[in-house]
N, C-alpha and C positions, 0 to 999 in steps of 0.2 A: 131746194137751193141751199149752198153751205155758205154762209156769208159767214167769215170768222167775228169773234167779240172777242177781243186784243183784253181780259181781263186784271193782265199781269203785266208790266214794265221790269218790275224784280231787280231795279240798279244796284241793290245791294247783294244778290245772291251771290252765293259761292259758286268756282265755276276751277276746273281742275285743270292746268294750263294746258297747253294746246298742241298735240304733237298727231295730229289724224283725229281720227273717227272714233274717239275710246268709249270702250262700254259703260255706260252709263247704270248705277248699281244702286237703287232705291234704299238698301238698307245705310250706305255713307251718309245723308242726309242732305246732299248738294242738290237744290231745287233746277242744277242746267245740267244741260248735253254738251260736252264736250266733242264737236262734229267737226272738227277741225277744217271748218268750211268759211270762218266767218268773213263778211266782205267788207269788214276794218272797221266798223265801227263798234266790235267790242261787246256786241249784246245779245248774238244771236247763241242760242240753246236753251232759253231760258223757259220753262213748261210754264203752259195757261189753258185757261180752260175757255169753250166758245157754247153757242147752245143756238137754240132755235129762234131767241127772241125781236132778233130784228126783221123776221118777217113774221113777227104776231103768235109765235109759241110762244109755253109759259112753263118747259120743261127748268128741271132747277137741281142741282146739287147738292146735298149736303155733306160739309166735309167732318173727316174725321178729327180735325179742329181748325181753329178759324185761320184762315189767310194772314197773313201779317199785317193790320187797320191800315200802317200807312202807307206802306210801299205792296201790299197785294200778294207779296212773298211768298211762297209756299212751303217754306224750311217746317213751320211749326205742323203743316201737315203730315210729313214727312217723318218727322219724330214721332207725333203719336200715331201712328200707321208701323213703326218699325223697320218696312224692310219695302217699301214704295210709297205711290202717292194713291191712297185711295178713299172712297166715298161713297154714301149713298143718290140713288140719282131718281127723280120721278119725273117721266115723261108725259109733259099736256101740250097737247096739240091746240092750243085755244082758236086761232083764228085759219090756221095754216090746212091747208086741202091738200097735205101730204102726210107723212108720218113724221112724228117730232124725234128729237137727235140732241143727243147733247157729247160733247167730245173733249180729250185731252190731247193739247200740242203742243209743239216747239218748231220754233225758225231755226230752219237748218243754217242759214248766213246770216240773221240779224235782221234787225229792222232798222228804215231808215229816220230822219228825224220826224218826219209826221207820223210814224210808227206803222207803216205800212211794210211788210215782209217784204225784203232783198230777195229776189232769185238768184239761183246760183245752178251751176254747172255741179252733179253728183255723178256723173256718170265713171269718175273712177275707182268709186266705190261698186262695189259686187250686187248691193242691195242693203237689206235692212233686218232684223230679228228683232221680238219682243217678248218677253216674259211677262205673263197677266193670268188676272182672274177676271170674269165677268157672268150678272147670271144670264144675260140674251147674248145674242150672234152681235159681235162687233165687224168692223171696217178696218183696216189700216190703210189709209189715204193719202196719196201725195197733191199739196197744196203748192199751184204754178203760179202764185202769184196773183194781183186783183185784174189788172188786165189778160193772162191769158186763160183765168178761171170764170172771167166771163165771155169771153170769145167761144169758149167749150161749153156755152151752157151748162157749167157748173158740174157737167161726166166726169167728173177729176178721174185717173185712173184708182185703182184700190184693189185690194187684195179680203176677201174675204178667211175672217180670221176662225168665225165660228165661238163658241160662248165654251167658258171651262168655270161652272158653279162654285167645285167643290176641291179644287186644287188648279195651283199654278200652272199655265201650260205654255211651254215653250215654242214658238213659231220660226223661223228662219224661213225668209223669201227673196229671191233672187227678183233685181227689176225685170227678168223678162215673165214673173208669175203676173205684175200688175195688167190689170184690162182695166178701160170704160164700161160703167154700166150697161147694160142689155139696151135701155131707153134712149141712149146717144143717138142722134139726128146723125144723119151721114156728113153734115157740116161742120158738124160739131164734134169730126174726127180727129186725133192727134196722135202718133205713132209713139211707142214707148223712146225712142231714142230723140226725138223732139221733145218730150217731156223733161226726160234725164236731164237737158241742158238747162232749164227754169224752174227747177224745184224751188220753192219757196217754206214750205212748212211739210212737216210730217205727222198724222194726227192720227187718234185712235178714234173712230165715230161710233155710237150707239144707237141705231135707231130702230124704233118699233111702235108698236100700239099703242094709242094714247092711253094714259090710264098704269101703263106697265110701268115697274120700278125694282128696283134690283141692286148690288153693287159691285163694285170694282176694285181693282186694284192694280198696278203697273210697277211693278219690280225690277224690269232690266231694258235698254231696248242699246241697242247696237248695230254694227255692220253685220249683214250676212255672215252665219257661222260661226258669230260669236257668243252671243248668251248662253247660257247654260254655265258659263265659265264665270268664277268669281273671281276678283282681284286681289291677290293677295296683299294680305298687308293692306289694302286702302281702310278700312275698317281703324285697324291700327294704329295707323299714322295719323287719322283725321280727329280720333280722341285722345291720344296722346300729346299732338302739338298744339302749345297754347300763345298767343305773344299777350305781352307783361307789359303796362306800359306805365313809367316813372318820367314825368313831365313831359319832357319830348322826345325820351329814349325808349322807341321800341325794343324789345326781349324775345327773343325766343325757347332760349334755352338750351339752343344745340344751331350748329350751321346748317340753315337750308338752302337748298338748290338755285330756289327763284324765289321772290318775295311782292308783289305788289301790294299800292294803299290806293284806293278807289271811291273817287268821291259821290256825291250824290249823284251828279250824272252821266253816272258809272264810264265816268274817264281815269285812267291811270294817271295818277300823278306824280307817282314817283316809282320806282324799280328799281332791286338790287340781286344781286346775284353772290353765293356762295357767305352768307353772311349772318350773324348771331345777332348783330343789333342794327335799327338804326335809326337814323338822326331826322326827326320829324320839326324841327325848326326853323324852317322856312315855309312850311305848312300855316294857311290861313286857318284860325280857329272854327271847329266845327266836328260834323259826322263824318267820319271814311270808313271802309271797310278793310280791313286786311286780309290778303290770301296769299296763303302760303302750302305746298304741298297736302292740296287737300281741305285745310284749314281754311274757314271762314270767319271772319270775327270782327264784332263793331267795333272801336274805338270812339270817342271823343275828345279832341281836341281842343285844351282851354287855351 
């Protein structure tokens, strides 16, 4: 059974504005997926990680440095990793009469306020691709949401990825590759184009041997047929643009496209378009986050 563990909220992650489905490129350092699917509240791309333990596993992660204490973040993974999100992972089955699983994800539309994953319609995208390392066979899984992931007895459909130890390996799969496990009850049937319509999450799963332990790494994941392609210039732009900020004048330095400030509950609260500075004084004193082309960056507000 995949019962997900929501580890990560991330209100403050960088998130690269929204124009479709863009490839998502581990080495920028932005901890979300830009899926250009989200269902308006603003939150959905953001990677977390789930495991076995709410039904009695005791499989666990070790990252390649720590989550972010307050907000769960995963930027500073991200940094020291270089170029994805990656970790060590050891699988214990402690009470579970299956094989234990530990996974990386992201809500393709968001979640809603009790943080339960939005379903969304994917079906006009082609499918999905991902760039990784891993040392056992992984999963890539679509997650329909909590009521039609238990209606299915938890068959999610999934795409068998297979394990790449010793280099990155590049995957591209079309939704019609995805099947239900072997194990699915005949009631517990759902058609890939029923599925398409209630995507909720898309996850990488690991599951094997108790006792087994290995690690990973996830570098790119995108629409069908597009990994392997880097973004030019995001590298670039994401370490070159810095905002400045002198009392309640934010700075840029040069005019950017779109700019938002996003507060703790990662609601926009303000946005400007085509512009070098702006004017944060009617802002209630505190934490926001700024994004700009790429750019993420905390601010405080005296």
């Amino acid at each position: 059974m995949n019962k997900k563990i929501l580890s990560i909220s991330a209100v403050l992650a960088a998130a690269a504005l929204s124009f479709g489905f863009e490839t998502w490129n581990g080495a920028d350092g932005i901890a979300r997926v830009d899926t250009g699917l989200d269902a308006g509240e603003d939150n959905s791309g953001y990677w977390y990680f789930y495991a076995d333990g709410a039904d009695g596993g005791a499989s666990v992660v070790q990252w390649a440095a720590d989550p972010d204490e307050e907000y769960g973040g995963l930027e500073p993974v991200l940094e020291a990793c270089g170029n994805g999100i990656c970790g060590t992972y050891t699988l214990d089955k402690g009470t579970l009469d299956y094989d234990p699983f530990i996974g990386i994800g992201f809500n393709v539309g968001g979640a809603d306020a009790a943080g339960k994953a939005i379903p969304v319609d994917v079906s006009s995208l082609s499918g999905v691709c991902i760039s990784f390392s891993v040392d056992h066979a992984a999963t890539l899984e679509l997650g329909l949401g909590d009521a039609t992931d238990a209606k299915i007895g938890y068959a999610n459909p999934a795409y068998d990825l297979g394990k790449s130890a010793t280099a990155v390996k590049t995957v591209n799969v079309p939704w019609s590759k995805f099947a239900q496990p072997s194990w699915a009850k005949a009631d517990q049937s759902i058609s890939i184009d029923e599925a398409l319509a209630t995507v909720a999450s898309i996850k990488m799963k690991v599951q094997a041997k108790t006792g087994s332990a290995g690690q990973f790494n996830i570098t790119q994941v995108g629409e069908n047929g597009k990994c392997g392609e880097v973004a030019i210039g995001a590298k670039a732009i994401q370490s070159s643009l810095k905002a400045q900020l002198a009392g309640r004048t934010l700075s840029f330095g040069k005019s950017v496209a779109k700019a938002e400030i996003v507060n703790l509950q990662g609601q926009v609260v303000m946005a400007a378009s085509s512009v070098k500075t702006m004017d944060l004084s009617k802002l209630q004193a505190g934490v926001y986050m700024v994004r700009a082309m790429g750019l993420s960056q905390q601010i405080m507000l005296k």
